[in-house]
C-alpha positions as CSV (number, residue, x, y, z in Angstrom):
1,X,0.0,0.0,0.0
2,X,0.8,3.7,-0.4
3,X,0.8,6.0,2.1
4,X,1.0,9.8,2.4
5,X,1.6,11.2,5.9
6,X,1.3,15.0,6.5
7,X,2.6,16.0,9.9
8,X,3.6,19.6,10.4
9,X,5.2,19.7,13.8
10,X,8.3,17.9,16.1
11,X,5.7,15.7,17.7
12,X,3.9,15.0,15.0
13,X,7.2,13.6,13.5
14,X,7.6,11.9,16.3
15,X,4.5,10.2,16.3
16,X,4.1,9.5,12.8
17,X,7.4,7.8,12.9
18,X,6.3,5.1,15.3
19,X,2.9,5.1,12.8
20,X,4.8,4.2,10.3
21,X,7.2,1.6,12.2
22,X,3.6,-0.3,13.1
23,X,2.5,-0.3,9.9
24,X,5.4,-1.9,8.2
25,X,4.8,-4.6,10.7
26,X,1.3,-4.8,9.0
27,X,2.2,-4.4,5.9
28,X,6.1,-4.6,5.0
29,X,5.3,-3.7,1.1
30,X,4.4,-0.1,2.5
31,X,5.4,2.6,0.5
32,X,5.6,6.3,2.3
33,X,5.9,9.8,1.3
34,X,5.8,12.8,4.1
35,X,6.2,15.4,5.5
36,X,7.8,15.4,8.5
37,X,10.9,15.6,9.6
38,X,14.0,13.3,10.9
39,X,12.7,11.0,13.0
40,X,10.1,9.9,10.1
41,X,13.3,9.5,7.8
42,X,14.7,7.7,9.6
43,X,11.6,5.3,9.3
44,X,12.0,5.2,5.5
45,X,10.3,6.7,2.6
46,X,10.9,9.9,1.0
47,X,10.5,13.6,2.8
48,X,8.7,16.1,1.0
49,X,9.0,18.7,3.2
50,X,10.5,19.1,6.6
51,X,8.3,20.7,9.3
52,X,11.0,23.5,9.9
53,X,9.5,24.6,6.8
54,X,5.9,25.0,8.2
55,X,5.8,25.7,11.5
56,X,4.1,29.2,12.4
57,X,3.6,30.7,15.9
58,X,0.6,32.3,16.8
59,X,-2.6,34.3,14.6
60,X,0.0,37.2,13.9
61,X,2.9,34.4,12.1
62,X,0.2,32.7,10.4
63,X,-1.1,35.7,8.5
64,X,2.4,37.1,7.7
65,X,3.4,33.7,6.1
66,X,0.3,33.5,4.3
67,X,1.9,33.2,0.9
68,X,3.9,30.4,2.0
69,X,1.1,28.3,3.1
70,X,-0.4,29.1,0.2
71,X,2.3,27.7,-1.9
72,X,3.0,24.8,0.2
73,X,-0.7,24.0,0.1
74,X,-1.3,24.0,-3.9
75,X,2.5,22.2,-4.0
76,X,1.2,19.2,-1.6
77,X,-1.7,18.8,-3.5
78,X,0.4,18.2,-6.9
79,X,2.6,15.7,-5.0
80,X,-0.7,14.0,-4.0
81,X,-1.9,13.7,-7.7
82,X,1.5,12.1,-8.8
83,X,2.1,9.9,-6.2
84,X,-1.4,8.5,-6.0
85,X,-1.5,7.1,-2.4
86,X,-4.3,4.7,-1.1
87,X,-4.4,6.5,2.0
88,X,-3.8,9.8,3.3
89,X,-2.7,10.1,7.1
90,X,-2.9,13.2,8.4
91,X,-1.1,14.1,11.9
92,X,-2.7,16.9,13.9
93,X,-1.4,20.1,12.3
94,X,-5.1,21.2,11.5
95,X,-4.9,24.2,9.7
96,X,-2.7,23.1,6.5
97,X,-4.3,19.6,6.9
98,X,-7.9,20.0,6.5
99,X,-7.5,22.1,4.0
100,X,-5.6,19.2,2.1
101,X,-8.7,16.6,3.3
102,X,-11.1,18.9,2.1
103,X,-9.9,18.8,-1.5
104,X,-8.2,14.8,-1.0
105,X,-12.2,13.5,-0.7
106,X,-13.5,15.6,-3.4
107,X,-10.8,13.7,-5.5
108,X,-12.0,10.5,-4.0
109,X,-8.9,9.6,-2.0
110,X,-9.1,8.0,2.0
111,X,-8.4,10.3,4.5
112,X,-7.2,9.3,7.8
113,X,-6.6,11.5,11.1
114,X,-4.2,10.9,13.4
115,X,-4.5,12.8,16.7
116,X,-7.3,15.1,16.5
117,X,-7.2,18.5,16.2
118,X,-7.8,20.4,19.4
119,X,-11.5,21.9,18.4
120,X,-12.9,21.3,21.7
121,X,-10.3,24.1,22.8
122,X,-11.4,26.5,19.9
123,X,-12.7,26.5,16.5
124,X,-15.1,23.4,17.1
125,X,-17.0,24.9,13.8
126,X,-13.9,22.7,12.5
127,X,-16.3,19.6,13.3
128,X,-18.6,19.9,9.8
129,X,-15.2,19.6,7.7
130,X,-14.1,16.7,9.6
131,X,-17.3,14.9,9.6
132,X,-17.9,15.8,5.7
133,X,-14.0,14.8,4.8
134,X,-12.6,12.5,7.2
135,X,-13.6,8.9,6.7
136,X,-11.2,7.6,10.6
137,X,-10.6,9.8,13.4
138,X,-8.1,8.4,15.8
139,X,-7.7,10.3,19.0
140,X,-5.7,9.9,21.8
141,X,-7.0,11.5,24.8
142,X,-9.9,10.2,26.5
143,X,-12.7,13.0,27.0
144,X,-12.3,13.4,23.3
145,X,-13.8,10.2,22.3
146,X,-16.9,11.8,24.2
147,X,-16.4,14.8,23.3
148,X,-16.9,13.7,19.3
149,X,-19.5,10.5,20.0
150,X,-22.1,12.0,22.5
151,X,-22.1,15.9,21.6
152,X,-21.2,15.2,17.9
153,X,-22.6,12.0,16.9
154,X,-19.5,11.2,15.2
155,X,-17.7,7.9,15.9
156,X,-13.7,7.4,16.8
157,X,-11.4,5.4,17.7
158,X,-9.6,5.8,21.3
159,X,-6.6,4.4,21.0
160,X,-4.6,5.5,23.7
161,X,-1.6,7.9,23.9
162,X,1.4,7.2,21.8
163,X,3.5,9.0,24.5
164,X,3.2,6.1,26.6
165,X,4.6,3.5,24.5
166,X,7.6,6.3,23.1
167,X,8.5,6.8,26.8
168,X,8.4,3.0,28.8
169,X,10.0,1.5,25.6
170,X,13.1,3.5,25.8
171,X,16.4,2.0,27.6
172,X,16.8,4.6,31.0
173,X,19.8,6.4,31.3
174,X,21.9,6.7,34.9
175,X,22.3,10.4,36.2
176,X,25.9,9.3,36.5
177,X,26.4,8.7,33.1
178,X,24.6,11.6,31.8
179,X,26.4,13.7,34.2
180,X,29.5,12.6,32.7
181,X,28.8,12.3,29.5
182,X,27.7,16.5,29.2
183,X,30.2,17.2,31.9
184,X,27.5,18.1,34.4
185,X,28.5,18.6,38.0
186,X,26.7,16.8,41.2
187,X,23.9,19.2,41.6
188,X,20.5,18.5,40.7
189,X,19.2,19.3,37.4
190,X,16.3,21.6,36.8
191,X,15.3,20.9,32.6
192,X,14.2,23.9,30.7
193,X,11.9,23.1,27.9
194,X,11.4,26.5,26.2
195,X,9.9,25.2,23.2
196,X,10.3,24.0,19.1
197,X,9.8,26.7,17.1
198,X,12.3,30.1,17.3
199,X,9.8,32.9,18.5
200,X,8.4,30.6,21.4
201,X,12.2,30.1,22.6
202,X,13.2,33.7,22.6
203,X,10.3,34.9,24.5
204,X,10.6,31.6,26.9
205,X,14.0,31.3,27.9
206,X,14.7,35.0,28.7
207,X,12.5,34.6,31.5
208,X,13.6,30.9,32.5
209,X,16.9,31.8,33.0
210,X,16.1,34.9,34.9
211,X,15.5,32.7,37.8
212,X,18.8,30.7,37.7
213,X,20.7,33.2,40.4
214,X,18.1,32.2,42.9
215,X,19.0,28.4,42.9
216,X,22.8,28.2,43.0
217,X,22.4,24.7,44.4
218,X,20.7,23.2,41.4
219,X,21.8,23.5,37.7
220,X,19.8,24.3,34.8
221,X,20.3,22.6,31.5
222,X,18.3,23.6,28.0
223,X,16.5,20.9,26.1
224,X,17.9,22.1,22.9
225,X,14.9,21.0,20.2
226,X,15.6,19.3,17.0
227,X,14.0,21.8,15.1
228,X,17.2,24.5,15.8
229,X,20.9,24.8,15.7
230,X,22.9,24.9,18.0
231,X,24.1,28.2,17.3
232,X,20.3,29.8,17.8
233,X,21.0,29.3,21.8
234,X,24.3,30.8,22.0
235,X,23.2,34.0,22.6
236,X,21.3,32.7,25.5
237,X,24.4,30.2,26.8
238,X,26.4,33.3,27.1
239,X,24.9,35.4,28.9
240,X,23.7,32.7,31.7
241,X,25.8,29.4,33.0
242,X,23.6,27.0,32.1
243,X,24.2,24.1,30.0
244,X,22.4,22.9,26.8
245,X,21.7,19.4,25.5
246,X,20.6,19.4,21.8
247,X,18.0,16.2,20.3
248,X,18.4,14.6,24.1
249,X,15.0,15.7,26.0
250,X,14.1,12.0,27.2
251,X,17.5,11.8,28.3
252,X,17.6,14.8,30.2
253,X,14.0,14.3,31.6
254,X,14.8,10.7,32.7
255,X,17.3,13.0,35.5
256,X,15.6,15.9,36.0
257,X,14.5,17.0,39.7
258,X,12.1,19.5,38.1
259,X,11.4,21.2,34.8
260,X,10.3,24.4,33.3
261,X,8.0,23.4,30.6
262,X,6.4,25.6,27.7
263,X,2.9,24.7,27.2
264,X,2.6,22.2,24.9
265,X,3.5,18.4,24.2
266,X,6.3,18.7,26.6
267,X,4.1,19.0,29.2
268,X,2.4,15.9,28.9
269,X,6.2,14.3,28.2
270,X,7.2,15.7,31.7
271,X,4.3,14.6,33.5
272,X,4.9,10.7,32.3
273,X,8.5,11.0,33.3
274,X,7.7,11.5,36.7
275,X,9.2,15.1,36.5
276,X,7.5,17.6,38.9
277,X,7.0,20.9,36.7
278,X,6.1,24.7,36.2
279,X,3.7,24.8,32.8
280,X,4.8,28.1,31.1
281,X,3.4,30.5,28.5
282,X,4.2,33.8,26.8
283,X,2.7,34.7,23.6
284,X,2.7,37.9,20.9
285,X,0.6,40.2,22.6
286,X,-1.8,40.4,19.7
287,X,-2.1,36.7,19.1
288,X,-2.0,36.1,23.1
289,X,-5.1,38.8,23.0
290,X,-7.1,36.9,19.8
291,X,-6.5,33.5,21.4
292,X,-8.0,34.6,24.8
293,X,-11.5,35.5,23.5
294,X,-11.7,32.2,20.8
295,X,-10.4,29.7,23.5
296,X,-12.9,28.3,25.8
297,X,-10.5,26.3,28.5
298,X,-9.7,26.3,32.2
299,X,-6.8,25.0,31.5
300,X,-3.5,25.0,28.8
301,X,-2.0,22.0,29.9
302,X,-2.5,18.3,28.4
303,X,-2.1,17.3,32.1
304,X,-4.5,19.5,33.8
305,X,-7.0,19.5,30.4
306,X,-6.8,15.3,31.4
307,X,-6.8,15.7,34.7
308,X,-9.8,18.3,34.6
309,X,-8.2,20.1,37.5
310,X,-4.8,21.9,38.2
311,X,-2.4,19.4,38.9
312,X,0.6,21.5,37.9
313,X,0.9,25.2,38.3
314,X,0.5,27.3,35.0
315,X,2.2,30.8,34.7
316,X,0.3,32.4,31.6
317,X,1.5,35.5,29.7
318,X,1.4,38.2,32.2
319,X,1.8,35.7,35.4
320,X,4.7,34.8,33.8
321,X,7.7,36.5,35.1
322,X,10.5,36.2,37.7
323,X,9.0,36.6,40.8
324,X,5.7,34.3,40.2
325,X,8.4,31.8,38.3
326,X,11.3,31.8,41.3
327,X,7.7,31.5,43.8
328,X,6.5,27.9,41.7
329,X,9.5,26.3,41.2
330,X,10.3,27.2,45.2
331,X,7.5,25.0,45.5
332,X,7.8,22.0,43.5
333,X,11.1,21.6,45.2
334,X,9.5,20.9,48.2
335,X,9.3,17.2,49.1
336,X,5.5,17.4,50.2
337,X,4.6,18.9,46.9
338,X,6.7,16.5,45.1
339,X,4.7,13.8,46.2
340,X,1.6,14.6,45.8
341,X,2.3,15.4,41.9
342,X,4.0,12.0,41.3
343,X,-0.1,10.4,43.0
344,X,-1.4,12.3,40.5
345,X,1.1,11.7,37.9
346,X,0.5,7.9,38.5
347,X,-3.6,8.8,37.8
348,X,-2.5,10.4,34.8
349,X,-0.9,7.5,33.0
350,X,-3.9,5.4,33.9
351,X,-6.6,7.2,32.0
352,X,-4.3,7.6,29.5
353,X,-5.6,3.9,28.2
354,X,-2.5,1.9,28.7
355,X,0.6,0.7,25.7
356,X,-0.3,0.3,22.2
357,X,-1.5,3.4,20.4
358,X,0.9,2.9,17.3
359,X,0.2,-0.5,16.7
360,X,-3.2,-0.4,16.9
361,X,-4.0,2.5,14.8
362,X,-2.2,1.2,12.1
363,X,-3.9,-2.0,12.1
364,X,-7.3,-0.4,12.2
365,X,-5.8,2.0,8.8
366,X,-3.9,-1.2,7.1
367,X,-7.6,-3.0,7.7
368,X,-9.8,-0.3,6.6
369,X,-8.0,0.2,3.4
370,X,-6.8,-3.9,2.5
């Protein structure tokens, strides 16, 4: 079979890679084109596009890159037309993707979705597109299988989270020999997890490292993404002491004593790893200002939005800063506090709906299309 796999951000490469490993196991003939980045490379196929090439920030970036998009989207559909896949699999990334499923089913090809979009946060008009293109959705948080079913009357597929299996299939790494390996001293590490994409890091790190003074008895180390150079951070590296560890965020997690996390994937990562963390958001001021009156949540976190109650502290835009920062990770230092997030942490993982998200969406896709 022929598959085409649009994902349009570093976890969506992430978890279109493992896709893609389960469905060679269902079908070892499978042919893949994407875009994606490394990780799916490294899978096998050929890369269209890499997602450094598509990822925009905020209402503001979108509308300023709109020509791009533009381009991008008349260019994917071309590559469609010629490569003439039996599915389509599309990976979150919601804006460029529906507007490819909305012309894919009026050319009568199968279109697959892979991690829902977020519409019960905002834009929920989104559901009449999905429920007029999308033959499978395939989500992988549990209050949006009732979210679609019972308000929606549209039927999904729960298949857990994909996290889980990425994170307890992975070999665990002693502080001892990270420590050495990065040239780490004995102090506990503190992760910071500003982000993927460029303006998200610059407006994120300033303030995480503002705090570092305050907790000479820890060290702070960067989760450098994959999605930059090295060279991006070392304006940032020079003007603090903090280390950086580029393409290693499990590693660094799996020793962390706490993190600083940008909202996001990440904070869902953190949560699984055990990690007790400070959720963190700055955004444009315009976009920050747009987003506020079209998004209708308590909460920005995957682990409070699961959790449906604050589990970990969120600092949002203006609560954001040094003081309210140096106040929650004071906190989460604190052995009573530490404890009582890894209880809930444990309650996470279990509605989560357990190993096996991969493999089993791709033998409901490989069966639906065979």
């Amino acid at each position: 079979m022929k598959y085409y796999i649009i994902a349009g951000e570093a976890s969506g490469d992430l978890h279109a890679a493992n896709l893609m490993k389960s469905l060679l196991a269902e079908d070892p003939n499978a042919e893949f084109r994407f875009w994606g980045g490394d990780l799916m490379k490294n899978v096998g196929g050929t890369l269209v596009k890499h997602y450094r090439e598509l990822a925009f920030m905020g209402f503001l970036e979108v509308i300023l890159n709109l020509r791009t998009i533009a381009k991008n989207l008349s260019f994917c559909k071309k590559d469609i037309s010629r490569f003439k896949p039996d599915v389509i699999i599309y990976v979150d990334y919601p804006g460029f993707n529906l507007r490819i499923a909305s012309w894919a089913r009026k050319n009568g090809y199968k279109n697959h979705f892979y991690i829902s979009p977020q519409i019960w946060a905002w834009k929920e008009n989104r559901i009449k597109a999905i429920k007029n293109d999308i033959d499978e959705m395939y989500v992988i948080l549990p209050f949006e299988k009732t979210f679609y079913e019972e308000k929606h009357n549209f039927p999904v597929h729960f298949v857990g989270h994909p996290l889980i299996d990425e994170i307890s299939s992975r070999l665990s790494i002693s502080p001892e020999k990270f420590r050495a390996e990065h040239n780490l001293d004995e102090r506990p590490i503190i992760a910071l997890l500003p982000g993927s994409r460029k303006q998200e890091i610059q407006k994120m790190l300033e303030i995480m490292l503002s705090i570092t003074p305050e907790f000479k008895d820890y060290q702070f180390v960067i989760g450098g993404a994959p999605s930059q150079d090295l060279e991006f951070y070392e304006p940032f590296l020079q003007k603090n002491r903090v280390h950086i560890i580029m393409n290693q965020t499990y590693n660094l997690l799996d020793v962390a004593t706490a993190a600083l996390v940008t909202s996001g994937t990440a904070t869902l990562e953190t949560a699984l790893f055990k990690v007790p963390e400070v959720v963190c958001y700055k955004g444009g001021k315009i976009s920050y200002e747009i987003a506020k009156r079209v998004i209708k949540l308590n909460y920005i976190s995957l682990v409070n939005l699961i959790m449906d109650k604050e589990v970990v502290k969120e600092l949002i835009q203006s609560e954001f800063n040094t003081k309210t920062l140096k106040t929650a990770l004071t906190s989460i230092l604190q052995e009573e506090n530490r404890q009582n997030l890894f209880n809930h942490y444990y309650e996470l993982e279990k509605k989560l709906g357990g190993k096996g998200a991969s493999d089993k969406t791709a033998k409901l896709i490989f069966n639906s299309i065979s």
